[in-house]
MDAnalysis code that builds the backbone (N, CA, C; Angstrom):
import MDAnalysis as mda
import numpy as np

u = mda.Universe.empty(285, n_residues=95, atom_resindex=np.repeat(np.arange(95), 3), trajectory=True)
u.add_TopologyAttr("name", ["N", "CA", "C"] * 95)
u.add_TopologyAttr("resid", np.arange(1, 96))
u.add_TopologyAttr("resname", ["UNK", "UNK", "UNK", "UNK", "UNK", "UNK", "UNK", "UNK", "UNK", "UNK", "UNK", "UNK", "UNK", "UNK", "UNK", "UNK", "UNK", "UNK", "UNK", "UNK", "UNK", "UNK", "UNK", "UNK", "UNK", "UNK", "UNK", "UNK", "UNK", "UNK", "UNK", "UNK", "UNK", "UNK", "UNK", "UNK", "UNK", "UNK", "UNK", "UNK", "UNK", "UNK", "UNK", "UNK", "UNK", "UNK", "UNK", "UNK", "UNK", "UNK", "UNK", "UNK", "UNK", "UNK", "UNK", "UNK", "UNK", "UNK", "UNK", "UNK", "UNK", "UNK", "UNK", "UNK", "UNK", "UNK", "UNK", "UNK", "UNK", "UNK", "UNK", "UNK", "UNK", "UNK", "UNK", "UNK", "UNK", "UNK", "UNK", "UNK", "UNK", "UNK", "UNK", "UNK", "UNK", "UNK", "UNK", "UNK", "UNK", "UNK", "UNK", "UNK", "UNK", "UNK", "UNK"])
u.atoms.positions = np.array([
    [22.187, 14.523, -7.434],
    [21.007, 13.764, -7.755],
    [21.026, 13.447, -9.246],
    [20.376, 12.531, -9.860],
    [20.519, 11.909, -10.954],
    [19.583, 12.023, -11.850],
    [19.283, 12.583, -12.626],
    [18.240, 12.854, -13.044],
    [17.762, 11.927, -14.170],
    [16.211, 11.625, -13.936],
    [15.804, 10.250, -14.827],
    [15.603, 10.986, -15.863],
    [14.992, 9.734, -16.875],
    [14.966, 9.905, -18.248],
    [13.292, 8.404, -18.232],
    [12.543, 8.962, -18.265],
    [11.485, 7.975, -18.575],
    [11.085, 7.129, -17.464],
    [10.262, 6.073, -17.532],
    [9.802, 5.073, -15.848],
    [10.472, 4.276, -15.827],
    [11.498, 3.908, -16.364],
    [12.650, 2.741, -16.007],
    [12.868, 2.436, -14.769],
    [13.202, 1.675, -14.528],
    [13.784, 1.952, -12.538],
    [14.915, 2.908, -12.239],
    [14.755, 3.556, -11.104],
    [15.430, 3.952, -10.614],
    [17.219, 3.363, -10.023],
    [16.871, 2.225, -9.266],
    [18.146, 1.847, -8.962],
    [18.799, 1.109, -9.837],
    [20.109, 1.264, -9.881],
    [21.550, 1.110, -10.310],
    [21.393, -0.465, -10.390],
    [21.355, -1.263, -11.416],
    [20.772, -2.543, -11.823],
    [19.934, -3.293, -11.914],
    [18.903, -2.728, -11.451],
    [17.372, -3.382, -11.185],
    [16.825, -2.995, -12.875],
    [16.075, -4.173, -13.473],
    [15.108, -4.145, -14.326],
    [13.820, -4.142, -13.897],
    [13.445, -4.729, -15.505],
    [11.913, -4.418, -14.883],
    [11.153, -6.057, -14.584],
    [11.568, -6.986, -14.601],
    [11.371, -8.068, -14.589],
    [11.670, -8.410, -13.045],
    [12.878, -7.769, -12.714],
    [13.256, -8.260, -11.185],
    [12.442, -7.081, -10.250],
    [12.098, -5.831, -10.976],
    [10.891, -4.921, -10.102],
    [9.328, -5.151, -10.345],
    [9.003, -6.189, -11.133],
    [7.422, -6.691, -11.451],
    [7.388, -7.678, -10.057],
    [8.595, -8.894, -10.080],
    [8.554, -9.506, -9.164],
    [8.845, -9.270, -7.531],
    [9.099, -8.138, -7.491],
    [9.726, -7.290, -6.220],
    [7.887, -7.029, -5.763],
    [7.436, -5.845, -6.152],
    [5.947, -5.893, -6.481],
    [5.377, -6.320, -5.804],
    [4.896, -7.493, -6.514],
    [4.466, -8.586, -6.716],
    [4.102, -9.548, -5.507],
    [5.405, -9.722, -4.663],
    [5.422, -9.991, -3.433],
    [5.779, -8.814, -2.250],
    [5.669, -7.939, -2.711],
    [5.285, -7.268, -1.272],
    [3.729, -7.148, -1.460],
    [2.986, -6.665, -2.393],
    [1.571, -6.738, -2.407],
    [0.935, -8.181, -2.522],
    [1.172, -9.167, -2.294],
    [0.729, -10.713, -2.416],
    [1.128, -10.886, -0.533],
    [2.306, -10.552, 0.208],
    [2.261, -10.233, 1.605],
    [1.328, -9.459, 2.185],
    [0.756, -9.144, 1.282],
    [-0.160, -7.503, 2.311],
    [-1.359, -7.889, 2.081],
    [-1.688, -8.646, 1.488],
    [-2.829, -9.509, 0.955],
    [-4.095, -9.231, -0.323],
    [-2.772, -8.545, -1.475],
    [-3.691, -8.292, -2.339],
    [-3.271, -9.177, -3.742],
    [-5.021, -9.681, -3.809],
    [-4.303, -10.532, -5.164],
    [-3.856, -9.936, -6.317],
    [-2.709, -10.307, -6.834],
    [-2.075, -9.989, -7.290],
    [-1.077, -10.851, -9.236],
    [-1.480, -10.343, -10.001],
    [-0.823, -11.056, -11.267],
    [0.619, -10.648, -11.280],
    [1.518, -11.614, -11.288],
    [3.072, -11.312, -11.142],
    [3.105, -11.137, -12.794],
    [2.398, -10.896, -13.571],
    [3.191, -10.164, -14.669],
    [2.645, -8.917, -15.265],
    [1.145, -8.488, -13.963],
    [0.852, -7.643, -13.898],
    [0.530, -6.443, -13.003],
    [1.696, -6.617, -11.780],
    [1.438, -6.059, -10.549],
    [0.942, -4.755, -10.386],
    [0.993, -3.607, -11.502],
    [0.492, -2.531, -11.230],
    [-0.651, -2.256, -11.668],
    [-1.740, -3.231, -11.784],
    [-2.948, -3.602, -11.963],
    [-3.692, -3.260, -10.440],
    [-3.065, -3.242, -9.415],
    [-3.228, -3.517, -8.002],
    [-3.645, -1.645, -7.867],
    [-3.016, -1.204, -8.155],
    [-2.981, -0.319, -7.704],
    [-4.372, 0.675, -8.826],
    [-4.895, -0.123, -9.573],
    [-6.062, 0.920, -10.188],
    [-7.091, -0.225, -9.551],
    [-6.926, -1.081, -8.755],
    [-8.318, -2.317, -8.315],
    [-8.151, -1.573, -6.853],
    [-6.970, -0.553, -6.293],
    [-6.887, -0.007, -5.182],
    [-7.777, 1.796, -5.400],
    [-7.355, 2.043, -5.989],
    [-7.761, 3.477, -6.576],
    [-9.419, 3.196, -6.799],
    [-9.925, 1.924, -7.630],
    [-11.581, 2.443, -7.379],
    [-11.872, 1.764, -6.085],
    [-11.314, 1.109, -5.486],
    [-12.403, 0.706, -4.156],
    [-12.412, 2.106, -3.345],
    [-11.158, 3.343, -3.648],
    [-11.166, 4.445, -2.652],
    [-11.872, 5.778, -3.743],
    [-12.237, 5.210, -4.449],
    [-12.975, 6.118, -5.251],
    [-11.895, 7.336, -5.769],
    [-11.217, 6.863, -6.385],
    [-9.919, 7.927, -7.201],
    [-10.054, 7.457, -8.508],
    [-10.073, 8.637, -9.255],
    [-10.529, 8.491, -10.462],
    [-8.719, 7.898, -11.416],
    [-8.053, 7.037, -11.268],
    [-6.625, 6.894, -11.989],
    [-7.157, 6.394, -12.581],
    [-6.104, 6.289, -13.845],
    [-6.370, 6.038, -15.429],
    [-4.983, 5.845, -15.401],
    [-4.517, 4.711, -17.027],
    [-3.599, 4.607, -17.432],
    [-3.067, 6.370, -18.447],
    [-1.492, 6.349, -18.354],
    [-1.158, 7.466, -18.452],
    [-1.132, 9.042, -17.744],
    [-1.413, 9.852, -18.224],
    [-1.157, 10.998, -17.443],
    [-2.401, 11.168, -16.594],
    [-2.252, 11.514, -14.967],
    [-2.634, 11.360, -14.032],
    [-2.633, 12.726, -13.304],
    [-2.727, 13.729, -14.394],
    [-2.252, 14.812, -13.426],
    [-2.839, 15.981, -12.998],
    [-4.482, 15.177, -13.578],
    [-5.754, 15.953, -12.448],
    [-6.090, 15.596, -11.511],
    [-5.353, 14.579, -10.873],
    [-5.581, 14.048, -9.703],
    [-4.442, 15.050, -8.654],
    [-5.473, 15.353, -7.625],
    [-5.153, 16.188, -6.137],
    [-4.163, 15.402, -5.381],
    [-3.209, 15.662, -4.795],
    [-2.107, 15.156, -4.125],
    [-3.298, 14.424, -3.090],
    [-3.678, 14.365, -2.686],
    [-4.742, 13.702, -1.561],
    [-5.267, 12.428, -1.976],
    [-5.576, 12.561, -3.566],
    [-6.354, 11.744, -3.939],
    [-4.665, 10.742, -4.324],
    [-3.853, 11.015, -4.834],
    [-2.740, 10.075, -5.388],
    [-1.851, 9.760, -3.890],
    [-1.679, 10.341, -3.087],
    [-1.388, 9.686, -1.537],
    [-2.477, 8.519, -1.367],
    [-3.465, 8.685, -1.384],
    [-4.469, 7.308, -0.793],
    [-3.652, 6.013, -1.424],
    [-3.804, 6.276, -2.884],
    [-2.776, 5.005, -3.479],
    [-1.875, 4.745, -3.083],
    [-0.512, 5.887, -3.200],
    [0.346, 5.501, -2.612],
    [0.623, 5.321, -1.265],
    [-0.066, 5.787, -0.597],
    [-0.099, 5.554, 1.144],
    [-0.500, 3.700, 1.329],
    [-1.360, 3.418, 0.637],
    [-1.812, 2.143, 0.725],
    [-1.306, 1.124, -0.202],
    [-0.652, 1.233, -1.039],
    [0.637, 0.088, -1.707],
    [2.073, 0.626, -1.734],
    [2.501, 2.138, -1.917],
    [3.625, 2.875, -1.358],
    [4.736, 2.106, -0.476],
    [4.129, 2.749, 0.866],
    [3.916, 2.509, 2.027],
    [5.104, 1.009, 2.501],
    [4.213, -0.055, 1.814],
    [5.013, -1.169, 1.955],
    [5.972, -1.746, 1.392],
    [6.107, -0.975, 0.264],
    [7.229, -1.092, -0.535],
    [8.472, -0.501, 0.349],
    [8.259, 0.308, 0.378],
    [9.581, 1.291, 0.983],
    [9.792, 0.929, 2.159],
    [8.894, 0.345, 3.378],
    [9.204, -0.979, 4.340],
    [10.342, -1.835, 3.571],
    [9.790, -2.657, 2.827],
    [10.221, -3.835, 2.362],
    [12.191, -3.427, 1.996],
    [11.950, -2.275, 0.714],
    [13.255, -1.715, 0.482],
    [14.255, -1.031, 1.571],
    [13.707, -0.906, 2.574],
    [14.604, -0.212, 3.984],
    [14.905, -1.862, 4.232],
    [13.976, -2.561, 4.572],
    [14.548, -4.029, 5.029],
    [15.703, -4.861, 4.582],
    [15.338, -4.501, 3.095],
    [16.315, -5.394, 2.526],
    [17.503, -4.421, 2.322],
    [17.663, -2.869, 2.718],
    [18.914, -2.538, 2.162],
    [19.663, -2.807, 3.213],
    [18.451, -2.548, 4.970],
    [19.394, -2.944, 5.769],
    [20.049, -4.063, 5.931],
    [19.602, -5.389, 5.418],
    [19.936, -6.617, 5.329],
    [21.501, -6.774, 4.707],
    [21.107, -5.785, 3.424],
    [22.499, -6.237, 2.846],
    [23.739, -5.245, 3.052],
    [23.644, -4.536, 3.859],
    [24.667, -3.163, 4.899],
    [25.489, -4.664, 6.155],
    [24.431, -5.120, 6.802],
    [24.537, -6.068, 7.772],
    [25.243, -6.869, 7.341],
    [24.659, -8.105, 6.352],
    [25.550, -8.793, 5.352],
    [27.235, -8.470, 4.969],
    [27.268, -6.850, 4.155],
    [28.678, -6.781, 4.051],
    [29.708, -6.269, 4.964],
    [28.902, -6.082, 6.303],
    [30.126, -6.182, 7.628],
    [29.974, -7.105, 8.186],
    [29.602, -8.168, 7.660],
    [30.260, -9.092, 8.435],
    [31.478, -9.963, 7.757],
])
């Protein structure tokens, strides 16, 4: 396992410009409006409609219960989206 260094992205060539726009449109599919140069805006306009107290920066009086709601509800479809497309491109290079 690889161990990070800061919120950069995770995968092996992805920035942050091509993960704002990644974002961006999976939450603009799911039907939340959404600023493509500010997509993780979504997720504190998600946090007060469920009444979770997030804040920019450290987050780490928040109860695993309370930070699942977020991520269960924009999470969720991301990692759909990223299974889709990795299977896409597995498919892609056998053929």
């Amino acid at each position: 396992m690889v161990k990070r260094r800061g919120n950069g992205p995770a995968a092996e060539g992805a920035n942050e410009a091509d993960l704002k726009q990644f974002k961006a449109e999976v939450m603009r599919r799911e039907g939340y409006p959404v600023d493509p140069q500010h997509p993780d805006d979504v997720k504190y306009e998600v946090a007060e409609s469920l009444g979770v107290p997030l804040k920019e920066g450290d987050n780490g009086d928040l109860t695993s219960e309370e930070a699942g709601k977020i991520g269960g509800a924009i999470g969720g479809s991301m990692v759909r989206e990223m299974i889709r497309l990795a299977k896409q491109k597995l498919s892609d290079s056998q053929r």
